[in-house]
C-alpha positions as CSV (number, residue, x, y, z in Angstrom):
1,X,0.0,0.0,0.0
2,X,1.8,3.3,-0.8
3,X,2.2,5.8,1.6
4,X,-0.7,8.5,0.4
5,X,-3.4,5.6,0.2
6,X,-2.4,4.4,3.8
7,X,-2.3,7.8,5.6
8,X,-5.9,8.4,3.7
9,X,-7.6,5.2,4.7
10,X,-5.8,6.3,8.4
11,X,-7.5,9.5,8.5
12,X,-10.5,8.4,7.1
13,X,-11.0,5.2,9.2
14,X,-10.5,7.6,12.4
15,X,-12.7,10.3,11.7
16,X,-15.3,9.1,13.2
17,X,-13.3,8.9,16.7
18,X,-11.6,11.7,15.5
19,X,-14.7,14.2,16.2
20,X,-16.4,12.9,19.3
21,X,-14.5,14.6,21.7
22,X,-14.5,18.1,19.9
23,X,-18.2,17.6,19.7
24,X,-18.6,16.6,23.7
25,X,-16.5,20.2,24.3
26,X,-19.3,21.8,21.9
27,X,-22.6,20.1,23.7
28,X,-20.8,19.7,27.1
29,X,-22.2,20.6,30.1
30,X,-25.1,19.1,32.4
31,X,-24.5,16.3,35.0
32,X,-21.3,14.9,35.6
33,X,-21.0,11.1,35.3
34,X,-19.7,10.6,38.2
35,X,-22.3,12.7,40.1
36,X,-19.6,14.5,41.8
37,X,-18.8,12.0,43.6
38,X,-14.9,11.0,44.8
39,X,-12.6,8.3,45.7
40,X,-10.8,9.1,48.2
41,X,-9.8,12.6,48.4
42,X,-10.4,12.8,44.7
43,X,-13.2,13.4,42.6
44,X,-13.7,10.0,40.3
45,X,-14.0,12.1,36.9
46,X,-14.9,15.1,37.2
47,X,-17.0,18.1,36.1
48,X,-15.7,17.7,32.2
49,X,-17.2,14.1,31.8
50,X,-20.5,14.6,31.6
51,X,-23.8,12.4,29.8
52,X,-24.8,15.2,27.4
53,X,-21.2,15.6,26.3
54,X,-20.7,11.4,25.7
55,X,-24.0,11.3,24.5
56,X,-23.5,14.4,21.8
57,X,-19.9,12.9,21.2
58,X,-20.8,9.3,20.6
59,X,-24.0,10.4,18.2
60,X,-21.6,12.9,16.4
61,X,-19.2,10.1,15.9
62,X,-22.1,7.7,14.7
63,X,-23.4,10.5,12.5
64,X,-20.1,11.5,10.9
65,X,-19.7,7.3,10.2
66,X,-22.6,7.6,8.4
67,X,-21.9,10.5,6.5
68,X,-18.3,9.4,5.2
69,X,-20.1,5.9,4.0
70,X,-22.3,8.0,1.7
71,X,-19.7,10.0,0.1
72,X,-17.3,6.5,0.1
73,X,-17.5,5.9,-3.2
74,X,-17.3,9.6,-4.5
75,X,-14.3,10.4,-2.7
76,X,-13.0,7.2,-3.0
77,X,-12.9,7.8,-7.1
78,X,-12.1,11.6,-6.8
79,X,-8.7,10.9,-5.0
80,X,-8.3,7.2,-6.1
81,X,-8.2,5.6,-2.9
82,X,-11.0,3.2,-1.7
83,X,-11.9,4.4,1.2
84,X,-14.0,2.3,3.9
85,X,-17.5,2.0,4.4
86,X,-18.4,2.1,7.8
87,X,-20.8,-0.5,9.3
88,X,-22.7,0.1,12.2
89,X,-20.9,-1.7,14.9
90,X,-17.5,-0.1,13.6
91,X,-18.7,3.5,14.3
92,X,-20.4,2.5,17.3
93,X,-16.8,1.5,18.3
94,X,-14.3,3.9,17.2
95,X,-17.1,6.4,18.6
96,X,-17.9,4.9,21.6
97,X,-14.9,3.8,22.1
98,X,-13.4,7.6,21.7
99,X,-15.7,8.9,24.9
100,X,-14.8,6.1,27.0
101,X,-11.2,6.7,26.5
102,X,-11.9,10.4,27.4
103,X,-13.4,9.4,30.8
104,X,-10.5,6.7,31.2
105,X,-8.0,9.3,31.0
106,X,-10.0,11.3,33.1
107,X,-10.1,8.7,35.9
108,X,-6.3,8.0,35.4
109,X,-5.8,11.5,35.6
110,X,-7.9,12.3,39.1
111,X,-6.1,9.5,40.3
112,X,-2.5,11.1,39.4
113,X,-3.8,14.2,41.2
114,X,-4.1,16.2,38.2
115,X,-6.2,18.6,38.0
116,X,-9.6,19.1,35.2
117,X,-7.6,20.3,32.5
118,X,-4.0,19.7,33.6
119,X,-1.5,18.3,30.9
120,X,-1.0,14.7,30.6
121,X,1.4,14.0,28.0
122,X,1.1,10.8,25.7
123,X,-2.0,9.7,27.5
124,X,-4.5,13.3,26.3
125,X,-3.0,12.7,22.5
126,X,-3.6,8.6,22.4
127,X,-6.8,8.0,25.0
128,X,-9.2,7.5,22.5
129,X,-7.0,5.5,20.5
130,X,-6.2,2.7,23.0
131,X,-9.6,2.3,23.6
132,X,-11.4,3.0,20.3
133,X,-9.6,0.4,17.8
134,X,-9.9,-2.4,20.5
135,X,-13.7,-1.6,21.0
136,X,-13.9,-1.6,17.2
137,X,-12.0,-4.7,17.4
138,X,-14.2,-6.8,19.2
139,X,-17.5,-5.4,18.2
140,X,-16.6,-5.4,14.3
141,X,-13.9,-7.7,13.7
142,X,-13.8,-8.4,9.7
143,X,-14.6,-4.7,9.3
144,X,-11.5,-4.0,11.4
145,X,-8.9,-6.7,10.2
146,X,-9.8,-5.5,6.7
147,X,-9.5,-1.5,7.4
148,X,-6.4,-1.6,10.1
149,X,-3.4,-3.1,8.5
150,X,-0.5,-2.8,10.5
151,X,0.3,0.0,8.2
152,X,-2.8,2.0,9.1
153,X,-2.0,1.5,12.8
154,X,1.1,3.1,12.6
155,X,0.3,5.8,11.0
156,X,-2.6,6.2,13.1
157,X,-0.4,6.2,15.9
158,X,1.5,9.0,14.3
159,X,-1.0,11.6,12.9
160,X,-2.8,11.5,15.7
161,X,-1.0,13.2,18.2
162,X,-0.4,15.9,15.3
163,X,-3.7,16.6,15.0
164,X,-4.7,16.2,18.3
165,X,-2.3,19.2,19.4
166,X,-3.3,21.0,16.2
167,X,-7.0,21.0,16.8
168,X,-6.6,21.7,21.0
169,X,-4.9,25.0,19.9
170,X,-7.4,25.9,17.5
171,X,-9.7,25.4,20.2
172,X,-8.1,27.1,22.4
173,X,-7.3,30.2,20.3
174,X,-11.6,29.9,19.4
175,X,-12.1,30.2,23.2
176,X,-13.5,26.4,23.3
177,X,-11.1,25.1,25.4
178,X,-9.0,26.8,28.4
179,X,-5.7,25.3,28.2
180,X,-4.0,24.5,24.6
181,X,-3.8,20.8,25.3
């Protein structure tokens, strides 16, 4: 697979656990998840994890998969790369799998004694990854083994941390976000 195709198929396979947590940020707000309660001395996730903001993330993420499936074949001859189709289970998992990564991080990051907000390097550019492809994984294995060579991976595991500090400073330099990370 040449290099183009791959970082394409990359992008494109990720998109739709790309925009979830940009659009939990955007629809945010409302009850926390963990109902403010704590462990400890420490609040369990916070006031940044909350249901409207999963819920808004995860449906954006589903919405989005379904989007990019219609244009598929389009795109896919405009730029001569086939580019997936995403069936329902697969964006249910790279989406879902996107939040829950957020508000694994978030845990791991109360638990550090960070603060809401507070940098976490590695962990805030890759969360949604780590969780995402091995949701996708189990709840659509063909579509998976057949999207994410080992090629895709990789580059996955590249670009994203690239764009994840691009679009956090756009953000930030919006007024979306508070802190650049």
């Amino acid at each position: 697979m040449a290099i183009f195709e791959t970082i394409v198929i990359a992008f494109w396979a990720m998109l739709p656990a790309y925009v979830p947590n940009n659009a939990a940020v955007l629809a945010g707000g409302g009850r926390p998840i963990d109902g403010g309660r704590t462990w400890g001395d420490k609040r369990v996730l916070g006031d940044g994890k909350t249901w409207r903001g999963t819920a808004a993330g995860t449906t954006a993420g589903l919405a989005l998969a379904g989007l990019l499936t219609l244009a598929a074949n389009s795109v896919g001859s405009a730029i001569g790369v086939d580019v997936p189709e995403f069936t329902f289970p697969a964006a249910l998992g790279l989406a879902a799998g996107a939040m829950l990564g957020d508000i694994l991080a978030s845990f791991l990051k109360r638990r550090s004694g960070r603060q809401r907000g507070a940098m976490f390097p590695g962990l805030d550019q890759l969360d949604f990854v780590v969780v995402s492809l091995p949701l996708t994984a189990l709840l659509a294995t063909d579509w998976f083994v057949d999207v994410f060579t080992w090629d895709v991976i990789a580059v996955v595991v590249i670009l994203t941390p690239v764009l994840h500090v691009t679009t956090n400073v756009i953000a930030y330099k919006l007024g979306l976000k508070n802190e650049p990370w």
